[in-house]
Each structure stands twice: as structure tokens, then as C-alpha cells.
C-alpha positions in Angstrom: 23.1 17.1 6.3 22.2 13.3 6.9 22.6 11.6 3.6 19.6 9.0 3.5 19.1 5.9 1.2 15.5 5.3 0.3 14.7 1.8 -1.0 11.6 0.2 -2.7 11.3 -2.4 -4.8 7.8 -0.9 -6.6 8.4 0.9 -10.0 9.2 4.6 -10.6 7.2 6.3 -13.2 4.3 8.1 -13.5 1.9 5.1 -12.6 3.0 4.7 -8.9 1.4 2.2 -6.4 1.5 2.5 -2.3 4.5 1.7 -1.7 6.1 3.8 -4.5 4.0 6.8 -3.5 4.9 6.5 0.0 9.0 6.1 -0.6 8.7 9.1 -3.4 7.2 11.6 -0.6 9.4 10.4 2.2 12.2 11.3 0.0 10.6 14.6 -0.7 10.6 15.7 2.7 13.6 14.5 4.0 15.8 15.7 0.8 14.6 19.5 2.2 16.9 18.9 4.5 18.9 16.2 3.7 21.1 14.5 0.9 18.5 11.8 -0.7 18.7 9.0 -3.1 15.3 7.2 -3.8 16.0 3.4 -5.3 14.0 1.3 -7.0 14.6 -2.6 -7.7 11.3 -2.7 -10.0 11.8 -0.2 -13.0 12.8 3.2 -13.3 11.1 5.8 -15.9 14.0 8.0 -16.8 12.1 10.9 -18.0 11.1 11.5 -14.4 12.6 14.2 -12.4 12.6 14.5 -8.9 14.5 17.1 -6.0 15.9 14.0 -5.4 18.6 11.4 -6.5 16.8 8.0 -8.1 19.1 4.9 -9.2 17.6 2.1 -10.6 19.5 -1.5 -9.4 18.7 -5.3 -10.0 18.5 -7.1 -6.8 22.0 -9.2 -6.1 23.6 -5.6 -7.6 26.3 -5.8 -4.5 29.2 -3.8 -6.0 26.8 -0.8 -7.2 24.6 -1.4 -4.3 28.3 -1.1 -1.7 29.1 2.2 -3.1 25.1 3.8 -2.2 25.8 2.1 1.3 29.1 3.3 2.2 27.5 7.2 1.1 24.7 6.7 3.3 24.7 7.3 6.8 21.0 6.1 7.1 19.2 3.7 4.9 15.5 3.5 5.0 14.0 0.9 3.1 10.7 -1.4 3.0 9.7 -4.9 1.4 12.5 -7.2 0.2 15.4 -5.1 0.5 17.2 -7.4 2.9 16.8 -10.1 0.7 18.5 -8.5 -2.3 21.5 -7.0 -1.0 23.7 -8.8 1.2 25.3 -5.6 1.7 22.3 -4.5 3.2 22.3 -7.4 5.7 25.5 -7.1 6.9 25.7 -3.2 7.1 26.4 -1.0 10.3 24.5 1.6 9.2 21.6 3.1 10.8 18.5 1.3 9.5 14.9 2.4 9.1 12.5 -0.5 8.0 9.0 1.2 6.8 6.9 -2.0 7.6 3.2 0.2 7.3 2.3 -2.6 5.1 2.1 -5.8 6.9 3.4 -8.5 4.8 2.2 -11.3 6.1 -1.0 -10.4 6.5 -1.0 -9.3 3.1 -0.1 -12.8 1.5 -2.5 -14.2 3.6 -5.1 -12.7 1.9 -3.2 -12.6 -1.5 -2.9 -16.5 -1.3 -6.2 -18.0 -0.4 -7.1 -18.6 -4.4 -3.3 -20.5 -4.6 -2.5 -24.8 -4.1 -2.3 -25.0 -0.5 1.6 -26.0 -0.9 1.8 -22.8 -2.9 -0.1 -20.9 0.0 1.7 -22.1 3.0 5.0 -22.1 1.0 4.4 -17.9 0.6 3.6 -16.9 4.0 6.5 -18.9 5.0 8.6 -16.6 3.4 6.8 -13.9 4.4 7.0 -14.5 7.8 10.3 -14.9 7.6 10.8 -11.9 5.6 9.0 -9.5 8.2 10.8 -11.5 11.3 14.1 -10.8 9.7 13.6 -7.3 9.4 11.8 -7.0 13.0 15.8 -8.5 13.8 17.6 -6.3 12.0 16.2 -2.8 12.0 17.0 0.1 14.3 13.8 2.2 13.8 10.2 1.1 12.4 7.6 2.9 10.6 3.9 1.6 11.2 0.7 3.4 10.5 -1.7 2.9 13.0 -1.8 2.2 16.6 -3.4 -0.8 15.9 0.0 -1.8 13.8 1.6 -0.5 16.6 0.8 -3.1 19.4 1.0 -5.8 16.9 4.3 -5.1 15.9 5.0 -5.1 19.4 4.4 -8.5 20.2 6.2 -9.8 17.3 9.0 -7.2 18.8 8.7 -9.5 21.6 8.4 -12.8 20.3 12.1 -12.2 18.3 13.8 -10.7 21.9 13.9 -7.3 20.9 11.7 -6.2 24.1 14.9 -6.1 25.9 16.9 -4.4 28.9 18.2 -2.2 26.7 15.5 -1.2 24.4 13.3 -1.2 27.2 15.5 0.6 29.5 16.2 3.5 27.5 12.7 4.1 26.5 9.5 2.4 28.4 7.3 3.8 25.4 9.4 2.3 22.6 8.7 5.7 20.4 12.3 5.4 20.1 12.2 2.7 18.4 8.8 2.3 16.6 6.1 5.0 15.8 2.9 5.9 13.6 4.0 7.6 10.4 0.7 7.3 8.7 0.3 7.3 4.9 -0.2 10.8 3.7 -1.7 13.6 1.7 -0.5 15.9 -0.8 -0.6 19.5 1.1 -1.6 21.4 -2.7 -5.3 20.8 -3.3 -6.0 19.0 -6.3 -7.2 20.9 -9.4 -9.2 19.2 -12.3 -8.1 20.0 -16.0 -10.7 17.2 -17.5 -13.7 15.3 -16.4 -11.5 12.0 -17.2 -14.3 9.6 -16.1 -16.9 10.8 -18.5 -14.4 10.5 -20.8 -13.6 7.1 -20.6 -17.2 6.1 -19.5 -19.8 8.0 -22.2 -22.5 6.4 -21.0 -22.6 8.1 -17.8 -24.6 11.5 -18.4 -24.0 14.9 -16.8 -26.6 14.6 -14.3 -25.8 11.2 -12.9 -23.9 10.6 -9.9 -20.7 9.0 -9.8 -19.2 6.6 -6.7 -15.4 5.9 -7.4 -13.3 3.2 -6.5 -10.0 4.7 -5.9 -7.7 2.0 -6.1 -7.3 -1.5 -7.1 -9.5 -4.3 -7.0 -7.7 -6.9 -4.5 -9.1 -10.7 -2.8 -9.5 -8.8 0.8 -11.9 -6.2 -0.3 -15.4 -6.9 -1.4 -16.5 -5.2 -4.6 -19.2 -7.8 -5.2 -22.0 -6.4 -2.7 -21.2 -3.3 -4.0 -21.7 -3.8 -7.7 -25.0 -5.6 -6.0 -25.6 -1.8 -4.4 -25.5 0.2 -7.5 -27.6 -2.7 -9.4 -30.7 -2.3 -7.0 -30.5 1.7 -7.2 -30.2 1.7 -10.7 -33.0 -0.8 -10.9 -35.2 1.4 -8.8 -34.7 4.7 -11.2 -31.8 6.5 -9.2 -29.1 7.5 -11.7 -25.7 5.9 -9.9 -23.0 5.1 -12.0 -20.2 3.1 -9.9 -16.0 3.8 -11.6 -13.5 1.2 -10.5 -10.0 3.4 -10.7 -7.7 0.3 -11.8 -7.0 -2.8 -12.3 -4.5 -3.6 -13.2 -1.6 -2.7 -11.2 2.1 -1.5 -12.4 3.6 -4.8 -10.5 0.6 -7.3 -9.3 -1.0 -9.7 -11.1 -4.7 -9.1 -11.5 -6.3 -11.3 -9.0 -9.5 -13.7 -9.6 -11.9 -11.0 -7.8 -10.8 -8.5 -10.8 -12.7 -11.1 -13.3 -15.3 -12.5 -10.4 -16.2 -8.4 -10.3 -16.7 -7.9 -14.1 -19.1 -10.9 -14.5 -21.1 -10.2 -12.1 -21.5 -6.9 -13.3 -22.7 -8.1 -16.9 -25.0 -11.2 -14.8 -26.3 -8.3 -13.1 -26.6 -6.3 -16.8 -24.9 -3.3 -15.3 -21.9 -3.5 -17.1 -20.6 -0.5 -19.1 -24.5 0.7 -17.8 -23.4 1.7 -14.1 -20.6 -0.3 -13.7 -17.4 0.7 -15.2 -14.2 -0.6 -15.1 -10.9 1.1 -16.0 -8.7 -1.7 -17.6 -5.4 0.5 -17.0 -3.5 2.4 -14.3 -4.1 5.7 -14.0 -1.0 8.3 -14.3 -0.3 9.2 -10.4 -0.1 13.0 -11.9 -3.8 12.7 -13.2 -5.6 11.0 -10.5 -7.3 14.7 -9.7 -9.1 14.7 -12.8 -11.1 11.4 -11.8 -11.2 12.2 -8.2 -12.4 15.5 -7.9 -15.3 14.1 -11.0 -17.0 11.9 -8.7 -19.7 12.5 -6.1 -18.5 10.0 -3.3 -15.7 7.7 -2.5 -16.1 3.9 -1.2 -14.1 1.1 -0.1 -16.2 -1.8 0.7 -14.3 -5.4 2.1 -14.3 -8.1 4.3 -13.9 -8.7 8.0 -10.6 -10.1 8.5 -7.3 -9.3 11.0 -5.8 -7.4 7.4 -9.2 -5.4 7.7 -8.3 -5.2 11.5 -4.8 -3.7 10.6 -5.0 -2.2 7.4 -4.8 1.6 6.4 -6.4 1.9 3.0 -4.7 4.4 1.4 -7.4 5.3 -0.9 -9.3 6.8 1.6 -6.7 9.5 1.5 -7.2 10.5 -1.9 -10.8 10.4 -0.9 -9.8 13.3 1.6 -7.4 14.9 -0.7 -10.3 15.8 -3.3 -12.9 16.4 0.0 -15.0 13.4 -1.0 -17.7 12.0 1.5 -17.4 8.8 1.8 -18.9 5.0 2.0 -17.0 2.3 3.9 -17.3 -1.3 5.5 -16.7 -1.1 9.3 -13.3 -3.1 11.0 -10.5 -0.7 9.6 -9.2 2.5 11.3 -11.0 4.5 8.7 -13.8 3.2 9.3 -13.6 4.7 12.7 -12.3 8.2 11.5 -15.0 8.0 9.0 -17.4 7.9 11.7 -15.9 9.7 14.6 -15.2 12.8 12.0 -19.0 12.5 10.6 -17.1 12.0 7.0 -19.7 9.6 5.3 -21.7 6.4 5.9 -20.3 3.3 7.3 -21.6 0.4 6.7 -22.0 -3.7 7.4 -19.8 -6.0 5.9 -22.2 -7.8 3.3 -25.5 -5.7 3.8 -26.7 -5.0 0.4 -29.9 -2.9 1.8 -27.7 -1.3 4.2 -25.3 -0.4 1.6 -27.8 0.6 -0.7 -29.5 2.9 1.8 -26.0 4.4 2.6 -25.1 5.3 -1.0 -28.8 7.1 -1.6 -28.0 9.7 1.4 -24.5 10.1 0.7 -25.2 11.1 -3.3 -28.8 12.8 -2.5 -29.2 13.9 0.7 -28.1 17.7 0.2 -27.7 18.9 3.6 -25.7 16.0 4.9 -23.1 16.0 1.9 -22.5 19.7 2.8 -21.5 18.4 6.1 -19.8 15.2 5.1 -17.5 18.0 2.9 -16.9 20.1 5.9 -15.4 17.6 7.9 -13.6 16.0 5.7 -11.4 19.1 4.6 -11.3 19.9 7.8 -9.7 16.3 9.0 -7.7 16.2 6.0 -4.8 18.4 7.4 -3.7 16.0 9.8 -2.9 14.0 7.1 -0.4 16.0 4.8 3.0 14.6 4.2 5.1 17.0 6.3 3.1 16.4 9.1 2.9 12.5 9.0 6.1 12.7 8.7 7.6 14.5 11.5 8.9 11.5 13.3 10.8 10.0 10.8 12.6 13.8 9.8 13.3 13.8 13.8 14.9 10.9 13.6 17.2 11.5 10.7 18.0 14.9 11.7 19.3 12.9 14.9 19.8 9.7 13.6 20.7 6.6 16.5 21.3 3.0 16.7 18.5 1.0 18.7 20.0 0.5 22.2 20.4 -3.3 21.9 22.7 -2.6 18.6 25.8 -3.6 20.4 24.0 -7.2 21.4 23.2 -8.0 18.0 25.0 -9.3 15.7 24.0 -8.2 12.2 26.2 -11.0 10.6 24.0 -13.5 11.9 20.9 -12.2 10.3 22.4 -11.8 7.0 24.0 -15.7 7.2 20.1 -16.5 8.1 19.3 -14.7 5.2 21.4 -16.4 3.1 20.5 -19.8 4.3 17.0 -19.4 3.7 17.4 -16.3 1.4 14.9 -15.8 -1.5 17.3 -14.9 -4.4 19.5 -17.5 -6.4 19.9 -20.5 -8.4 19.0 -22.7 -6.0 15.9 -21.1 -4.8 14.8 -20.3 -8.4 15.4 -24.3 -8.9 13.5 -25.4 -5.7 10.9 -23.2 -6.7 10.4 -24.1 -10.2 10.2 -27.7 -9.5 7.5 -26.6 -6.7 5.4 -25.2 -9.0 5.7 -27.4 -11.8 4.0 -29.9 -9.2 1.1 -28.1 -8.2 0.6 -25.9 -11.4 2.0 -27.9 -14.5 4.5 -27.3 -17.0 2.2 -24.4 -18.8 1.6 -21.9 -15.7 5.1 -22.5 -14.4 6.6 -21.4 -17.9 4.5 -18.1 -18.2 5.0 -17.6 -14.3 9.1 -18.1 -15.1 8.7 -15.5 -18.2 6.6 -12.8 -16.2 9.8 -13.0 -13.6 12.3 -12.8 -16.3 10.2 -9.4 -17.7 10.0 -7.5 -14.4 14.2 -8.6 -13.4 15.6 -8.3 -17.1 
């Protein structure tokens, strides 16, 4: 038996987010063969159990963290982890970096409401971030082949297309593949009709369109409320449910608010618009799931569209929904290669409109829809996304070039430029008391104290 380390830095508990989804199922499948610890840096519910180890750890815990990384033969983390744990940085383990969500590209988006110093101050980091793990790592999870080829390049750009990488495998599967987000195997079962529930206006008879996730700058919720305003408007009995949002770790962004009022501009608000003001318990998602007619996920054309997986859409799959989407994504593609749903314009109200009416009404095309997408959803269960990265710990390897690296290096970059300390916290505060005052940099200093007690 391999004994793996799971890192993430999203909370444990029984409202997960992506990230925290994805690191509790890897460790699921790899502990059926495998010593596994799953740790969190965010918070850790106690009362959960799990076939599993979880510790719980502030970031900077070295002499707790040393003890987990002399025990593990391979550690597997994703997002900061290198920046909290100089042990981390200057191990000779056998590292896995799960980079399916690209960071940069994230904060990007994330940042385009922020000061321009603010902005470009976060992608810096980001960048950085992501570059230092492209450096370090051994083995790399993407999920697409999309990601794929872009991670690639930056592979390139940072030397790590070399003799010996190269050499030892022209493909570079050995060293970076597609381990999509996946699906639980079990199909879901509903024990209450939670979005009635929670939304009494919405009658037994009308249809419902969920939102399965939350409500973030690079999607587009706006032409959608706009959708289910001019079918409403013309007699049709849609009723549109926003999952969440407001996320166990996020902020809400300014599209969360943006989203509301135009719903109550619009006078659909609380009519056929509802929004659920909480996160929903990962354990009970079925029951709002499996209430609603269709699934959509409407956004904008950007290079995250371009490289995103939308993990929603899985859920979509997981409770056989048909399904509304924005073209650009790779969903968007299987949505229209598989004959799953309706895809759609960025922006095109009518079209969207038009696309929602057949997918709720048009009998004989849902049945199909339904078909195809139980029928695709298979690929996607856990064990089988999987596979790859169970390969590779049942036969775990250094990256060829290991030997030419030196792993000290990275962490003293780290620690140059590193995002944890006195001195960054001090640099950092006096940024933002520049560009945000003495008010927002106070409650912004509180919110960090609360999540890193």
C-alpha cells in the first residue's frame, strides 16, 4: 500500500465546493487501495466521517505538517499548498499537483470589478503560484484536453519540455493527463421536493430551470433572468432556481447583487426568479436536482470559457437533466455532440428564450435529451476518471528530469516572493489601505483573521 497525502485548502463539512468535492473523492478512491489522509487548511467539520484519514492544519503548521510528510510516500495537493508549507517545497517526495482549475485564469475573471493595482497585484501572484508548481511537481492533473495543450506550453515556457521528460515519453502522459471532474456512480434519490419548499410560489405544474452552482463574474446570469422574464411574460409557467450564493470560502461577487436587481427591475423576483441565499448541504443536493425540469449554465466568451470544465454540468448528468448552455466550453461541445440539450449564443435573449421553451415543453425531445444523457453519464463516474491518477500511485515515479532540479531552489523562490508572513501581510495591508481606505482594509483584515483563526 502507497500511503498518499491529499491536500486542499477548501473547507470540510457538509457544504463542499469544487475543489473540496474533487480532493474528498480522490481520496475515496485511492484509500480502496491505499493508506489516505485528506487535509484541509480551510476548516474541518469534526462530525464528518470518512474511509479516510482528515487532519485539519493552519498554513505555516511545519512541525505537524513534517510528521504527515515524512508518512507519505506521495503527496497530492492543489491550490496554495506550496505556499504554506515550506516542508512541502523542499520535500523529495513524489508530488502530484491537481491543477484542473486554472488559477490564473480564474483571478482573471475574479478581478476585473477590483483597483487596477489590486488586479494586476493578484494575477501576479497567481501566476507565480501556478509557475511554481508547473516547477516543482512530478505529475499533473488537468481536465480537458484543451487544459492539456495549455499546460503544455507553460510546461515549456518554465524548461520542463526537456531531454529527459521528453525522452522518456514523447506523449507526456507520464507526466500530465485528463482526470476530469467526476460523478457519483449511486444514482441520486430524492427524499423532498426542496425547491418548492424554499420557493412556495412556484406551483406543481410549473416548470423549474436550476442553476446548480454559484453565481460567479465569468458566467452570465443576466440574459438568463432576461429569458425566464419574456416566457413568463408571454404566459409559459418557468420558474428559474439559483442553487447558491453564497459560497463556504468566496466572497459573493458584485454579479450575485447585479443578478437580484435585475430580477426585481424585471418584477420577477421571488415570481420566477429565485434565489437561495445559502449553500446547499453537498448530501442534499439530490433533492433539488432531481426537482427540476432542466439544467443551465449560461456565461461569457472568454479564454476561462475556452478552458473551463463547469462542474455543474455534472450534477446536471448525475440527476439525467437535459440541459441549456452558452457555447465556447467543452460542455458545450458534449452537450451538442451527445444531443443532451440546447446550446446556445452568448447574449441571445430570443435564442435563449427559444431554447428553454423546447427543452421544458417539447415532449419527445426531452425523452431524448434523458436518454443520452444517462447514457453519457457513465464516462464520467469517479472510478473511471480516475484511473490515471490510481495508476500512477499504485506505481508511483519521479518525473525524469527530477535529478536536474533542484527543489531547494523553488522553495528559496517561494520564500522570497512567498504569500504567507509578516512582511507580506504588512506590504499588503498598506496596499490596500491605498486603493481601498482604512474601512474595507479593516473588514478585509477581520474576514482573513475568521477563516485562519
Amino acid at each position: 500500500m502507497t500511503n498518499v497525502l491529499v491536500i486542499t485548502g477548501d473547507p470540510i463539512g457538509s457544504r463542499l465546493a469544487g475543489p473540496a468535492i474533487r480532493a474528498w473523492n480522490i481520496s475515496k478512491v485511492l484509500s480502496e487501495s491505499n493508506d489516505v489522509v485528506l487535509l484541509t487548511t480551510g476548516k474541518l467539520d469534526e462530525a464528518i466521517e470518512a474511509p479516510f484519514g482528515l487532519r485539519y492544519l493552519r498554513p505555516g503548521s511545519e512541525r505537524e505538517f513534517s510528521a504527515l510528510e515524512q508518512w507519505a510516500d506521495v503527496i497530492l495537493f492543489q491550490g496554495y499548498a506550496l505556499e504554506q508549507f515550506k516542508t512541502l517545497r523542499e520535500s523529495s517526495k513524489i508530488v502530484v499537483a491537481d491543477i484542473y482549475d486554472p488559477l490564473q485564469l480564474e483571478v482573471l475573471e475574479q478581478g476585473r470589478s477590483l483597483p487596477n493595482a489590486t488586479w494586476e497585484v493578484k494575477v501576479a501572484e497567481a501566476r507565480r503560484v501556478m509557475n511554481q508548481q508547473l516547477i516543482f511537481a512530478d505529475y499533473f492533473l488537468c481536465s480537458s484536453e484543451r487544459q492539456k495543450l495549455f499546460y503544455i506550453g507553460q510546461l515549456a515556457a518554465l524548461g520542463r519540455l526537456n531531454p529527459q521528460n521528453y525522452g522518456a515519453d514523447s506523449s507526456l502522459s507520464q507526466m500530465i493527463e485528463v482526470v476530469p471532474f467526476g460523478l457519483d456512480a449511486v444514482p441520486p434519490k430524492m427524499s423532498r421536493d426542496a425547491i418548492r419548499e424554499h420557493a412556495s410560489r412556484i406551483g406543481p405544474d410549473d416548470k423549474i430551470l436550476i442553476w446548480g452552482g454559484g453565481i460567479y463574474e465569468w458566467f452570465d446570469p443576466k440574459t438568463l433572468i432576461r429569458a425566464v422574464a419574456n416566457l413568463s411574460s408571454s404566459g409559459k409557467h418557468v420558474c428559474l432556481y439559483f442553487l447558491g450564493t453564497k459560497h463556504p470560502r468566496l466572497e459573493p461577487m458584485g454579479i450575485v447583487a447585479e443578478s437580484i436587481a435585475l430580477a426585481e427591475e424585471l418584477g420577477v423576483l421571488d415570481q420566477s426568479v429565485f434565489f437561495n441565499e445559502n449553500w446547499v448541504d453537498y448530501r442534499e443536493r439530490a433533492d433539488y436536482l432531481l426537482g427540476a425540469n432542466a439544467g443551465v449554465s449560461t456565461h461569457f466568451s472568454s479564454l476561462e470559457t475556452t478552458l473551463s470544465f463547469r462542474t455543474r454540468i455534472l450534477d446536471y448528468l448525475w440527476a439525467g437533466l437535459p440541459m441549456i448552455v452558452t457555447e465556447g466550453d467543452v460542455f458545450s461541445e458534449l452537450v451538442k455532440k451527445e444531443e443532451m440539450g440546447q446550446v446556445v449564443k452568448e447574449g441571445d435573449v430570443l435564442g435563449l428564450s427559444k431554447a428553454i421553451e423546447s427543452v421544458l415543453y417539447d415532449e419527445e425531445l426531452v425523452a431524448r435529451f434523458r436518454k443520452n444523457v444517462k447514457r453519457v453519464r457513465e464516462q464520467y463516474f469517479w472510478p473511471t476518471v480516475l484511473q490515471p491518477l490510481v495508476d500512477f500511485v499504485g506505481s508511483p515515479r519521479h518525473a525524469p528530469d527530477f535529478e536536474n532540479r533542484n527543489r531547494r531552489k523553488v522553495s528559496e523562490l517561494a520564500k522570497s516572493q512567498r504569500a504567507y508572513g509578516i512582511w507580506h501581510n504588512i506590504r499588503m495591508t498598506i496596499h490596500y489601505l491605498k486603493v481601498s481606505g482604512p474601512k474595507a482594509t479593516v473588514s478585509r483584515v477581520s474576514r482573513k483573521l475568521k477563516d485562519n483563526p
